[in-house]
Biopython code that builds the backbone (N, CA, C, O; Angstrom):
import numpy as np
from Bio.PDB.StructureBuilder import StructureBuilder

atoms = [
    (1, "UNK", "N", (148.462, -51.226, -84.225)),
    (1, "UNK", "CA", (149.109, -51.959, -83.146)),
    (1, "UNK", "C", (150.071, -51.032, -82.416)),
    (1, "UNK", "O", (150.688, -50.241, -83.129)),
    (2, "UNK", "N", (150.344, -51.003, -80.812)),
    (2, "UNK", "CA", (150.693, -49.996, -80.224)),
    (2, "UNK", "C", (152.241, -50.609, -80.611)),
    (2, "UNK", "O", (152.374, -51.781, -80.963)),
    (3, "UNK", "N", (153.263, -49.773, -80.512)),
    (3, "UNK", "CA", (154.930, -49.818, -80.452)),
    (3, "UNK", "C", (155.451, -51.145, -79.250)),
    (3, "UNK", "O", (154.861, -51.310, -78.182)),
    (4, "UNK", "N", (156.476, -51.869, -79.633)),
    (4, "UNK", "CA", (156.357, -52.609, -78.683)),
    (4, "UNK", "C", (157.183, -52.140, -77.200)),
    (4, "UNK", "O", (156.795, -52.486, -76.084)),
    (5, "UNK", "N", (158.329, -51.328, -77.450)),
    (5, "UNK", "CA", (159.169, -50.351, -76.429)),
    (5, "UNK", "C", (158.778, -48.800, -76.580)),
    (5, "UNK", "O", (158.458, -48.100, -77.541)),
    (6, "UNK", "N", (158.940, -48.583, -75.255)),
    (6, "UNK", "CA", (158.191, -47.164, -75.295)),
    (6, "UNK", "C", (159.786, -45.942, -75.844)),
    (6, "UNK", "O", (160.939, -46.305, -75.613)),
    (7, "UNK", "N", (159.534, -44.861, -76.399)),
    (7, "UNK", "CA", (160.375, -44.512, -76.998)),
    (7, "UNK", "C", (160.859, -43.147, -76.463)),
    (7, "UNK", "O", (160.140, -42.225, -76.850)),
    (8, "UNK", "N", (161.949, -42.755, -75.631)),
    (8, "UNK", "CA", (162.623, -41.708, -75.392)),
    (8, "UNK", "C", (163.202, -40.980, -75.445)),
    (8, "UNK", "O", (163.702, -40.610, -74.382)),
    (9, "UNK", "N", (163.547, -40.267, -76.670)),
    (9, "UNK", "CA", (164.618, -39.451, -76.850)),
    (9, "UNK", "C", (164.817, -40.342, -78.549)),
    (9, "UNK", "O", (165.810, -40.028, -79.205)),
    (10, "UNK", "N", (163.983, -41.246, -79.050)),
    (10, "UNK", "CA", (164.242, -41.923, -80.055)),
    (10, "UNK", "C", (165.140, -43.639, -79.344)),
    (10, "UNK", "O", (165.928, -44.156, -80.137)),
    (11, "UNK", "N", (164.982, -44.244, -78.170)),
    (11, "UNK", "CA", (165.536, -45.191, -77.737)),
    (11, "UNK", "C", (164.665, -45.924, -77.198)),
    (11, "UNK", "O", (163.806, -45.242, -76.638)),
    (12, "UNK", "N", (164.452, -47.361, -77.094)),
    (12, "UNK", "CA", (163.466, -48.355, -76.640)),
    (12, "UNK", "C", (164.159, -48.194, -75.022)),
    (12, "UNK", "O", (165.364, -48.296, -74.795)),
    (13, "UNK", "N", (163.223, -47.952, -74.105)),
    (13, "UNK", "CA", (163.902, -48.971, -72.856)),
    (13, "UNK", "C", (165.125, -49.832, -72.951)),
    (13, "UNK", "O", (166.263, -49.721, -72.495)),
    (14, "UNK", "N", (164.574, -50.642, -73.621)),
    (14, "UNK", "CA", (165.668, -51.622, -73.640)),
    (14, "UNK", "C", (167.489, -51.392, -74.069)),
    (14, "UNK", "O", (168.488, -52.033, -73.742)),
    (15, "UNK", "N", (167.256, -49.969, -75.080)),
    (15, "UNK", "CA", (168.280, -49.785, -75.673)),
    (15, "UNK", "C", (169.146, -48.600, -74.358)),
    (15, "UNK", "O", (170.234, -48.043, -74.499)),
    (16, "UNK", "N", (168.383, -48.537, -73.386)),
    (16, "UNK", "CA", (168.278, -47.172, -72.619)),
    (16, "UNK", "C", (168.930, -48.172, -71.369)),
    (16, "UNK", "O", (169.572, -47.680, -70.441)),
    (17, "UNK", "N", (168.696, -49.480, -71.478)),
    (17, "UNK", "CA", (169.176, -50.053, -70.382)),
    (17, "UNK", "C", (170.635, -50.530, -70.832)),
    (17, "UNK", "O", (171.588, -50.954, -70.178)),
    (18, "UNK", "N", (170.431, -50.282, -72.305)),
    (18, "UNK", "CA", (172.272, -50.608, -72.533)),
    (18, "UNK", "C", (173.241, -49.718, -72.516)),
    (18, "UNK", "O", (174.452, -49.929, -72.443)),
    (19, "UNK", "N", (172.315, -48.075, -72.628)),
    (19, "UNK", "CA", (173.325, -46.967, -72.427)),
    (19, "UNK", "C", (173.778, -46.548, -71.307)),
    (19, "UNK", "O", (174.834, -45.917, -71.256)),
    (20, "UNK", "N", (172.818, -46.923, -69.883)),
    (20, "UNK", "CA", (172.988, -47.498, -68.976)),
    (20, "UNK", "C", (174.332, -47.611, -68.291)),
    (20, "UNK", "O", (175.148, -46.960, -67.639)),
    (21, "UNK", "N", (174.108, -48.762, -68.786)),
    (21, "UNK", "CA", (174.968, -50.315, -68.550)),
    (21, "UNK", "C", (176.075, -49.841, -68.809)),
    (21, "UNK", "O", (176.856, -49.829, -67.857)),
    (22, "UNK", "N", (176.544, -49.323, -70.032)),
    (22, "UNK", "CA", (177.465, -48.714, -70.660)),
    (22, "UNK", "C", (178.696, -47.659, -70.033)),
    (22, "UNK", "O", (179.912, -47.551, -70.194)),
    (23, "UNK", "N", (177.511, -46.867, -69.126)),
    (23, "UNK", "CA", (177.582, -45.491, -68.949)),
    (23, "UNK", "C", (178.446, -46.057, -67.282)),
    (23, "UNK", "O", (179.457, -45.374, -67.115)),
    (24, "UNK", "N", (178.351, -46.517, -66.774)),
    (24, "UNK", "CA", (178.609, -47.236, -65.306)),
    (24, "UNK", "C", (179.629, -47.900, -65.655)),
    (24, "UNK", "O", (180.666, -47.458, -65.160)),
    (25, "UNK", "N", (179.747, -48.753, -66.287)),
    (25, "UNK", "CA", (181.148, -49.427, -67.185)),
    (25, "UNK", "C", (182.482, -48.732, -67.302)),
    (25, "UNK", "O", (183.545, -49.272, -66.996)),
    (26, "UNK", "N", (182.339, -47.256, -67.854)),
    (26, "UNK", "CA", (183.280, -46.797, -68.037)),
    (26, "UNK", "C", (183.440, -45.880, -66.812)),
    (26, "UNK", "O", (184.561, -45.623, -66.373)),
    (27, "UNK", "N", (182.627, -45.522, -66.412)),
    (27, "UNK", "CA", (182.778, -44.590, -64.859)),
    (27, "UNK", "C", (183.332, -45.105, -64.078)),
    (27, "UNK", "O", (184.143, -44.361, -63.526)),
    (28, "UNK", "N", (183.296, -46.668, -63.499)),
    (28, "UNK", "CA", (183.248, -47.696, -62.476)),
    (28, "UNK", "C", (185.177, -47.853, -63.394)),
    (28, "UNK", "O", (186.104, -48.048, -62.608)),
    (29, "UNK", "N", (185.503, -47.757, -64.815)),
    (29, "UNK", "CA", (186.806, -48.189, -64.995)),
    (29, "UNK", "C", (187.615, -46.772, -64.894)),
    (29, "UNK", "O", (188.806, -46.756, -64.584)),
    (30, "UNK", "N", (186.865, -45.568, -65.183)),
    (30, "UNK", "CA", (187.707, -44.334, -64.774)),
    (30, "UNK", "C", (188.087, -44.225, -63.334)),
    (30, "UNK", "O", (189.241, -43.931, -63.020)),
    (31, "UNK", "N", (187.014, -44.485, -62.315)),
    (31, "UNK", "CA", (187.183, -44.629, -61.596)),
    (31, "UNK", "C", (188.488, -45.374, -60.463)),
    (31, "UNK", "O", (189.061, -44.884, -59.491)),
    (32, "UNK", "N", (188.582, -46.479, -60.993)),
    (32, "UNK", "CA", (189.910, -47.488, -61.057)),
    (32, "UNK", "C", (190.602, -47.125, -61.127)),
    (32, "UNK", "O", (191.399, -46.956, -60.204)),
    (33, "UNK", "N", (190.765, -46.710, -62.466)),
    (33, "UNK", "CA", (192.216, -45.880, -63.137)),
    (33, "UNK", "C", (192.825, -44.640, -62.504)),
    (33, "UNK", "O", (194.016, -44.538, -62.210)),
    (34, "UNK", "N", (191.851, -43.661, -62.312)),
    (34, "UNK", "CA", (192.460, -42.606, -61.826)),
    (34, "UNK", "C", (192.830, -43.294, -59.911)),
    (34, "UNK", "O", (193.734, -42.865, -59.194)),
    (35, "UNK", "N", (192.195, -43.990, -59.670)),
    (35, "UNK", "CA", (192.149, -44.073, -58.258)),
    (35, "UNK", "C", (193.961, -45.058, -58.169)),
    (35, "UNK", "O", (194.952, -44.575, -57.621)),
    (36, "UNK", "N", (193.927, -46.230, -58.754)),
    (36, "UNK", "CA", (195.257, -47.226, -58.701)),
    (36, "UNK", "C", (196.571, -46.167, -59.853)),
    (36, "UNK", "O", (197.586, -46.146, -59.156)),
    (37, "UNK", "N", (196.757, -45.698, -60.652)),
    (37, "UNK", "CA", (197.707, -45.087, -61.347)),
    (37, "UNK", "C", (198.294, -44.053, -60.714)),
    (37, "UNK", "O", (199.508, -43.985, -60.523)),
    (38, "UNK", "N", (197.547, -43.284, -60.394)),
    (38, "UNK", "CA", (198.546, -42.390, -59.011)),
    (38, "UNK", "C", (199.237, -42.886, -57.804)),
    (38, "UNK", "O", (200.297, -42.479, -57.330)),
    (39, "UNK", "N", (198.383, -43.930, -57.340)),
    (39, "UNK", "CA", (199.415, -44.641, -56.266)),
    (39, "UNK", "C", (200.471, -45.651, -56.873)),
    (39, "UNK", "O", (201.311, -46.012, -56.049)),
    (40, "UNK", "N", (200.554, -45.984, -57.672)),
    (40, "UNK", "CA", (201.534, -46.870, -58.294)),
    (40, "UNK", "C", (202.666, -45.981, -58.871)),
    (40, "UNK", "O", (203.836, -46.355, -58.792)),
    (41, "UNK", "N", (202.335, -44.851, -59.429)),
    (41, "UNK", "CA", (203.478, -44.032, -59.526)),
    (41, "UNK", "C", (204.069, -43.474, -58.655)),
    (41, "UNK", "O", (205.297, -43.380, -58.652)),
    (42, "UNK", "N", (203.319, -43.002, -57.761)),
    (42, "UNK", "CA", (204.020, -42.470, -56.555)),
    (42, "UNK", "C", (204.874, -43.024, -55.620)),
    (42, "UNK", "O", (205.680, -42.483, -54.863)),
    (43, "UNK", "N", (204.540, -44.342, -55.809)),
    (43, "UNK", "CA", (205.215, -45.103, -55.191)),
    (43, "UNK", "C", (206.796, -45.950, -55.716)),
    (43, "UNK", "O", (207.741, -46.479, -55.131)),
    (44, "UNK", "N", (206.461, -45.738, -56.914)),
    (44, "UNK", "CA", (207.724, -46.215, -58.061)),
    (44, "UNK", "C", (208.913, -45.366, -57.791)),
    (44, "UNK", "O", (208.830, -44.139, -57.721)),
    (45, "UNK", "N", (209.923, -45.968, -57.654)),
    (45, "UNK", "CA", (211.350, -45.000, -57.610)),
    (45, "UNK", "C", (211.415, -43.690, -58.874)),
    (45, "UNK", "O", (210.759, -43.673, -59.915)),
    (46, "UNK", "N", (211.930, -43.155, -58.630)),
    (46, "UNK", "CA", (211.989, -41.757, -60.517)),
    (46, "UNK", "C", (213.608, -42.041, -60.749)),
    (46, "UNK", "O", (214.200, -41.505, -61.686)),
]
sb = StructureBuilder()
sb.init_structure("model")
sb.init_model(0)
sb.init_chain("A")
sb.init_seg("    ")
for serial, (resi, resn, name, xyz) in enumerate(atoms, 1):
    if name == "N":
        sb.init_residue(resn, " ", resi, " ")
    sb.init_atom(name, np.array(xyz, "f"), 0.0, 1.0, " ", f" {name:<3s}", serial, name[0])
structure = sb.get_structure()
């Protein structure tokens, strides 16, 4: 019987759509972060 996910690197598709998912998650929140934390400090009295 053939495999039911095809296998890449040792990962189903499916697991490939969660590293994904994953991978955008934290980019999309670095993103944020570095972008709003510099203007909020800069803007704060010292």
């Amino acid at each position: 019987m053939a495999e039911i996910g095809k296998k890449f690197w040792g990962y189903t598709k499916e697991e490939w759509s969660w590293v994904i998912q994953d991978t955008g998650n934290s980019a999309y929140s670095l993103v944020i972060t570095a972008t709003l934390f510099p203007l909020f400090y800069l803007k704060s009295p010292l």
